[in-house]
N, C-alpha and C positions, 0 to 999 in steps of 0.2 A: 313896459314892465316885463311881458313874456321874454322879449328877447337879454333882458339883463339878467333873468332867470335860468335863463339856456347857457347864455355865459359865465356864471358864475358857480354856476351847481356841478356835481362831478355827475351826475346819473337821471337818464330822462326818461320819461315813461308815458303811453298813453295810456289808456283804460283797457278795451279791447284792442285784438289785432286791427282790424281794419282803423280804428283808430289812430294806431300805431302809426299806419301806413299813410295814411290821407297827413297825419302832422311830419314825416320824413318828407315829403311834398312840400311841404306849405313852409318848413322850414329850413330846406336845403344852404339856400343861397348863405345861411348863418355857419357852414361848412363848405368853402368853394374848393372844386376840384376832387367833394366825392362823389361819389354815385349816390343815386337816392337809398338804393339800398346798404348802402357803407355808414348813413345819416345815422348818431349813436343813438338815436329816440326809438325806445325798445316799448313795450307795452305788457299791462299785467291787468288780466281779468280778474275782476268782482267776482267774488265769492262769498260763501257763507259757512261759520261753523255749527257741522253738520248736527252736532246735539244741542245747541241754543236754539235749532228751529224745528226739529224734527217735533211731529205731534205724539204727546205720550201715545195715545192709542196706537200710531204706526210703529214708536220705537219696541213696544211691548209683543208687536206681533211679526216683527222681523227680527226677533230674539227668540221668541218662539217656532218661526217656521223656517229663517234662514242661517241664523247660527247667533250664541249668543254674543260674540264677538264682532258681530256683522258692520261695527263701525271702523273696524280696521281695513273693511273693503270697500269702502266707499269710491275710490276712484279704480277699483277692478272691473273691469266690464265682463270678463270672463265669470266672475265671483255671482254677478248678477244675471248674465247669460244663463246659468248651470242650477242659479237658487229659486227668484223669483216666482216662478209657477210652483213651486211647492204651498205658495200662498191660495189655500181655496177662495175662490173668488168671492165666497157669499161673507168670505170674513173678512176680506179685503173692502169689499163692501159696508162693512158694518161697521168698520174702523172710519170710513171716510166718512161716513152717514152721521156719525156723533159728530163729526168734527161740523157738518151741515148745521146740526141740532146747534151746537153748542156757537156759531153764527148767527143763527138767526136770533137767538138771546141776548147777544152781545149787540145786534142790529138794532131790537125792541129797545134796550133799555140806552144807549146813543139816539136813539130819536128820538124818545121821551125829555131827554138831556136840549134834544134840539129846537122841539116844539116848544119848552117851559120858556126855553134862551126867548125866545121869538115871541111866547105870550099868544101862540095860537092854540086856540081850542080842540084836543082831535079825542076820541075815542078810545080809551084805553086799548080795546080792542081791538082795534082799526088798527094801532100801532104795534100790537103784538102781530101779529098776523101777515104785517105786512112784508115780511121776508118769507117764502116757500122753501122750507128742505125740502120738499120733492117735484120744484119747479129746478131746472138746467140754469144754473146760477153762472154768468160769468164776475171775471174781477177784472178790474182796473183801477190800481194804487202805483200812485208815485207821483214826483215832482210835477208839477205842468208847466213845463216848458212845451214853446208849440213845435221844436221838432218831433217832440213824443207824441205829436199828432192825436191826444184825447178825444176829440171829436171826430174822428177819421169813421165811424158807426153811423153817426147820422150822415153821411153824403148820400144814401139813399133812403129818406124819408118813409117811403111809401115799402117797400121791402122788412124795412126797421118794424113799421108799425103792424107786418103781418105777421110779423115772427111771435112779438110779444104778446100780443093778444091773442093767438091762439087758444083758447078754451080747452082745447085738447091735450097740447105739448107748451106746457109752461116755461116763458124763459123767464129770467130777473136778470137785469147788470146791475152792479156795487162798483159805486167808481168815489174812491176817496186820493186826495195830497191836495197839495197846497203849491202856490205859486211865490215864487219870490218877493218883497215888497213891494221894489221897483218893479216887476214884471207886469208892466200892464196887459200886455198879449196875455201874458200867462193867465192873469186872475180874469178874464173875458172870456178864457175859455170853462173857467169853474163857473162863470155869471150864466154862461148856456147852457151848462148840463145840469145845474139846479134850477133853472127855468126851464129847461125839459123835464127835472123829473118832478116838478110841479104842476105841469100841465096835464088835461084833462084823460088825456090818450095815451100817458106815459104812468099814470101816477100809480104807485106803487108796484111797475111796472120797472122804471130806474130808480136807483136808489141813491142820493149821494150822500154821503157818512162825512160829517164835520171833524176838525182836528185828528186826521191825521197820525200818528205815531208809531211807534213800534211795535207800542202793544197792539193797534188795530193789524196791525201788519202779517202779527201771526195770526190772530181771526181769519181775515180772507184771503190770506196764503194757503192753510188747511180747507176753509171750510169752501172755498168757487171749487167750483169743478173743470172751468175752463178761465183759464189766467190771459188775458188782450196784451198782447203786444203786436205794435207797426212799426216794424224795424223798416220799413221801405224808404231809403230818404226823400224826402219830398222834392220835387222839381220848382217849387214855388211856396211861399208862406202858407201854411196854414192856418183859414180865418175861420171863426163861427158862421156856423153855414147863415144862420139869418144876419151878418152884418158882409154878406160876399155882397157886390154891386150883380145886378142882372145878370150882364155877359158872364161873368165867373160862375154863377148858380147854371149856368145853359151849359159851360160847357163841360159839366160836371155831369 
């Protein structure tokens, strides 16, 4: 199907460059006699527009400190070079800090949604609570596919479990998508990370957010503080660390 797609379309694209590059490779021979880099398979990065995602509290305060027009500089780096620091930082701060607040609300009232689904009993309280704005929140949303390597946090267990528990320096993870039907990989690796953040030394500690969407999308897009990506390509499948056999968990 790919290659009757190649042959019959006038314009081919990968996602990323490197994409780009790795499919001029893998597709050559359907072009004999160019070079790899002559192969017409061109590539166009994902993006986003800038005021469908921007959170009001930032767009109001880089209208304020860096110009009110400041969406027409969006791909100037000099524009942002020259403005940025004009933002004092306690209000740069306090912009992001709603967007924490206003997370952890949209977290409470998702897991309330999630407990009733489930018919388990939990503490109003408990479930309010259970997200910290002033715990160092990361995110992780998107598809699960296992090149996206979800589980790539837990390979060290015992590191994992000091960071979180700290009493002192609070972290949280938010890790929400969904896996494709068919993707059994895929949905085994959501089977571990909600059975991680169910268990006794994780709990409330990871968080995982059911369904997915758009709209969750802008939640923990504004409201993490640190966004997980493992762009590293993996040399090997990535399993759920509790279904690797012995030798694979050793030499890990």
């Amino acid at each position: 199907m790919t290659i009757l797609a190649l042959k019959l379309t006038g314009h081919h694209n990968g996602v990323s460059a490197l994409h780009g590059d790795v499919s001029r490779k893998m597709w050559q021979f359907l072009w004999p006699g160019l070079d790899k880099t002559e192969v017409p398979i061109g590539s166009i990065t994902n993006g986003v527009h800038t005021f469908s995602w921007i959170a009001p509290e930032l767009n109001e305060l880089y209208g304020r400190y860096l110009d009110p027009d400041w969406g027409k500089h969006v791909d100037d780096q000099a524009f942002w070079d020259s403005h940025i620091n004009n933002i004092p930082d306690a209000e740069l701060w306090k912009a992001h800090y709603q967007r924490k607040l206003a997370l952890a609300d949209y977290t409470t009232r998702n897991l309330k949604r999630q407990h009733l689904r489930l018919a388990k009993a939990i503490a109003a309280g408990r479930v309010r609570g259970m997200l910290n704005p002033n715990a160092l929140i990361f995110g992780f949303a998107r598809r699960f596919a296992t090149y996206k390597r979800a589980t790539l946090i837990f390979r060290n267990l015992e590191k994992l479990r000091r960071i979180l528990n700290d009493p002192k320096h609070p972290v949280q993870i938010v890790f929400a998508g969904k896996a494709h039907p068919a993707d059994e990989p895929g949905k085994a690796l959501i089977e571990y990370i909600y059975k991680m953040s169910r268990s006794e030394e994780f709990k409330g500690k990871i968080i995982f957010l059911e369904n997915y969407d758009i709209d969750m999308a802008r939640y923990l897009v504004s409201g993490t503080d640190v966004w997980l990506n493992n762009p590293i390509r993996p040399t090997r499948p990535v399993v759920p660390v509790d279904r690797r056999p012995p030798s694979m968990t050793a030499q890990l």
